[in-house]
BALOZA-690106 format. One record per residue (C-alpha): residue number from 1; residue in one letter; chain; x, y, z. Coordinates in nm, 2 decimals. Layout:
// BALOZA-690106
> nr,rest,kette,u,v,w
> NUM,a,A,X,Y,Z
...
***
This chain:
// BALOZA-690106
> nr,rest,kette,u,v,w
> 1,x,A,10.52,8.55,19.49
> 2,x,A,10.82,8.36,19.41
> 3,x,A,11.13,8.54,19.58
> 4,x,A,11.43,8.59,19.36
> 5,x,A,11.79,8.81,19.33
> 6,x,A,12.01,8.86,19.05
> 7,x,A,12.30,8.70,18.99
> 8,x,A,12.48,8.95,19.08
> 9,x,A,12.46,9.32,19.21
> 10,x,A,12.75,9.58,19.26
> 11,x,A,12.74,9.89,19.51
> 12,x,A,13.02,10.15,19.57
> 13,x,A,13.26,9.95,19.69
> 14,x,A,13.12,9.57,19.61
> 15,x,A,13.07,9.32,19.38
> 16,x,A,12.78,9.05,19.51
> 17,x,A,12.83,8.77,19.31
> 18,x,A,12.72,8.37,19.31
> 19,x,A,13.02,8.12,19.52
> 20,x,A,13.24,8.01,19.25
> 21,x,A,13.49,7.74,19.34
> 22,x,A,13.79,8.00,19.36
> 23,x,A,13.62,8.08,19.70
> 24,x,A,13.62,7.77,19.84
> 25,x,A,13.99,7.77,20.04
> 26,x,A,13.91,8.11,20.17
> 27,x,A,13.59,7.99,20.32
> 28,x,A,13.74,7.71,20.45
> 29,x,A,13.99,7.89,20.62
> 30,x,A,13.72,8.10,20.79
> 31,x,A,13.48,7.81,20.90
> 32,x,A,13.79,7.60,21.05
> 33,x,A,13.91,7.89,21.25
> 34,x,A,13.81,8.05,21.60
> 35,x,A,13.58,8.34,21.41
> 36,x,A,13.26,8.09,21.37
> 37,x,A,13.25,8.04,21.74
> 38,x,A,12.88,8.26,21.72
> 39,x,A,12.78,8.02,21.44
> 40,x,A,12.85,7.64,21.57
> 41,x,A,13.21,7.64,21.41
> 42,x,A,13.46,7.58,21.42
> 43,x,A,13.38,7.32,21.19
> 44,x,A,13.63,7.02,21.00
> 45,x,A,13.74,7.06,20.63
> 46,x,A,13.47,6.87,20.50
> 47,x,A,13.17,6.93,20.64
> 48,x,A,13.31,7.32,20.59
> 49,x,A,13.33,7.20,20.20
> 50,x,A,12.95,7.02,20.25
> 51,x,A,12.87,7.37,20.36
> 52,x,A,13.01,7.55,20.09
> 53,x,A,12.85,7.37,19.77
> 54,x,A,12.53,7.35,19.95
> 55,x,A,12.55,7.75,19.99
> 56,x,A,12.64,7.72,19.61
> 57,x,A,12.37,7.50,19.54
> 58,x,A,12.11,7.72,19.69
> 59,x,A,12.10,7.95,19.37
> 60,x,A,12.01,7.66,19.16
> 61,x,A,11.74,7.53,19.37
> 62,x,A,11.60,7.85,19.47
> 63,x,A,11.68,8.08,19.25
> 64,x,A,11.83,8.34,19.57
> 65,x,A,12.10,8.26,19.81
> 66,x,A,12.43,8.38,19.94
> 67,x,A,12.65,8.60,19.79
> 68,x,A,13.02,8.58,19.79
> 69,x,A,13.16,8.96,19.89
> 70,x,A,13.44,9.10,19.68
> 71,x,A,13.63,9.44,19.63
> 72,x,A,13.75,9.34,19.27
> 73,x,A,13.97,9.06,19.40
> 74,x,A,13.93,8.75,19.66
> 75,x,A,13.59,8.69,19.84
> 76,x,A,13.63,8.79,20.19
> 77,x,A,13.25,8.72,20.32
> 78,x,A,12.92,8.62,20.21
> 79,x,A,12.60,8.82,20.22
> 80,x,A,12.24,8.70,20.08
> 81,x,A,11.95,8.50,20.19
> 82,x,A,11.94,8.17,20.31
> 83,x,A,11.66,7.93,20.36
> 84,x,A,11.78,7.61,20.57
> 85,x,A,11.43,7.38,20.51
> 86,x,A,11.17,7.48,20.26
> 87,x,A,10.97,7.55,20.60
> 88,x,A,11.20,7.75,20.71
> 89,x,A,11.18,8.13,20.76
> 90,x,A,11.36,8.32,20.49
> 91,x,A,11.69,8.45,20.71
> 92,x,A,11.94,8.76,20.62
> 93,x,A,12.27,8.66,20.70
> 94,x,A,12.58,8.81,20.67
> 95,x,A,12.99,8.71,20.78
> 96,x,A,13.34,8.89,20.71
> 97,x,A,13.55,8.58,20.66
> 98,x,A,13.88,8.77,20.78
> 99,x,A,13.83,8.95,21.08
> 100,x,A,14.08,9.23,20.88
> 101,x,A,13.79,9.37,20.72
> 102,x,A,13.57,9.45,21.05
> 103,x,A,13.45,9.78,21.13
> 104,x,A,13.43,9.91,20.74
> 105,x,A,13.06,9.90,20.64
> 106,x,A,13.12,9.61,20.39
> 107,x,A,12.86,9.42,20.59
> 108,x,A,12.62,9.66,20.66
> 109,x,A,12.68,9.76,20.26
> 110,x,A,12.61,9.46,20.13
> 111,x,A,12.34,9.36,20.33
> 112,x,A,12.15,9.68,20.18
> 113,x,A,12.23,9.58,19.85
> 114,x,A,12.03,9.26,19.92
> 115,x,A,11.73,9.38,20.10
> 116,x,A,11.71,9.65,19.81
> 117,x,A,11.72,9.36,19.56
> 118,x,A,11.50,9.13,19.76
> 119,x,A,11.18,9.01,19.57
> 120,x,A,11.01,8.80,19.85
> 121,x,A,10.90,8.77,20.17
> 122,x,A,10.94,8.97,20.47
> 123,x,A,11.31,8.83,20.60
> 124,x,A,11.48,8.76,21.00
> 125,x,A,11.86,8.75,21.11
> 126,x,A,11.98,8.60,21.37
> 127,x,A,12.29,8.72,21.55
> 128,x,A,12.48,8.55,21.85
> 129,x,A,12.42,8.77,22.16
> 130,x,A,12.78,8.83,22.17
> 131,x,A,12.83,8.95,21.84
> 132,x,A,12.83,9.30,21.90
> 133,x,A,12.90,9.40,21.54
> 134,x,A,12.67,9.21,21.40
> 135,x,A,12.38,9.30,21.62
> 136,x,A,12.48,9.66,21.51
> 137,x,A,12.44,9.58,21.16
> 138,x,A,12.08,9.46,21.23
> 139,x,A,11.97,9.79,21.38
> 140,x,A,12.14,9.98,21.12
> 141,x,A,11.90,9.77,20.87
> 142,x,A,11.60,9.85,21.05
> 143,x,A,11.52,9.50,21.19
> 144,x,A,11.36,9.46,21.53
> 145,x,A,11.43,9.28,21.79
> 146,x,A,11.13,8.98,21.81
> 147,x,A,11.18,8.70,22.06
> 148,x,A,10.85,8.56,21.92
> 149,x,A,11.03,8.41,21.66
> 150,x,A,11.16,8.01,21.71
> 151,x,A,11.52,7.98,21.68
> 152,x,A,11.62,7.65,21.49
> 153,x,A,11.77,7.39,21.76
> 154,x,A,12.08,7.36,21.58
> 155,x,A,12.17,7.75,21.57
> 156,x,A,12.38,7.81,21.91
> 157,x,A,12.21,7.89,22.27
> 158,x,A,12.11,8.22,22.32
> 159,x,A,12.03,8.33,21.94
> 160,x,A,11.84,8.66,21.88
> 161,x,A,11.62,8.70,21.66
> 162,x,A,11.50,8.98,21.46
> 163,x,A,11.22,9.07,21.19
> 164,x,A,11.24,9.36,20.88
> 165,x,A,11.08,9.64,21.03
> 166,x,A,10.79,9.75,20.88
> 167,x,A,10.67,10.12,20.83
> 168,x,A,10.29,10.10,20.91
***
């Protein structure tokens, strides 16, 4: 089965659409500051912009990837599928860029949107252990815990990992 999402997809609140270059600053802003501590930031301006077209560049190679987040104006976050190697497991992520918009469901909302869309395999998160909001978003989604799973060396000590449940 080859995995795909659409180019776009809208909830109540959301619009789920491809990176576009009028993202990039606010990206940038969020990877060069304290809030990617959980994620092996904070990172310098241009491996943050390496980062950035090769989230972009995703789409065109895989034909899924990461979603920018917007309420009908700025992006404030990214939501989607990622796939680091092509041997790679196929991982939900999910990140508020400004901490502002914490604690609102935009997360757990959009990360819905995307497993509801999803047209491939069976996906993992990964959450810092200390990221208490994002470990809540992953039980609100259903995943499960598995500490089976290999966390990639470059992802920061003390990952967990969790699978899609599945109803048997």
């Amino acid at each position: 089965m080859t995995a795909t999402l659409p180019d776009t997809l809208t909830t109540a609140r959301l619009t789920l659409r491809r990176p576009a270059l009028q993202d990039l600053e606010a990206y940038v802003a969020y990877y060069t500051g304290p809030r990617t501590a959980g994620v092996g930031g904070p990172k310098p301006r241009h491996v943050v912009v390496d980062r950035f077209f090769a989230m972009a560049g995703q789409w065109a190679l895989r034909g899924f990837g990461r979603y920018v987040m917007t309420d009908g104006g700025a992006g404030f976050g990214h939501v989607g599928v990622m796939q680091t190697d092509t041997d790679a497991p196929l991982e939900l992520t999910w990140t508020l860029w400004d901490g502002a918009r914490e604690g609102q469901g935009y997360a757990t909302e959009a990360a819905r949107a995307v497993m509801a869309a999803w047209r491939g395999a069976l996906l993992i998160a990964q959450v810092a252990p200390d990221n208490a909001a994002s470990l809540r978003v992953a039980e609100k989604l259903g995943f499960l815990r598995d500490d089976d799973i290999a966390v990639p060396s470059h992802y920061p000590e003390g990952v967990v990992t969790f699978r899609q449940g599945v109803l048997a």
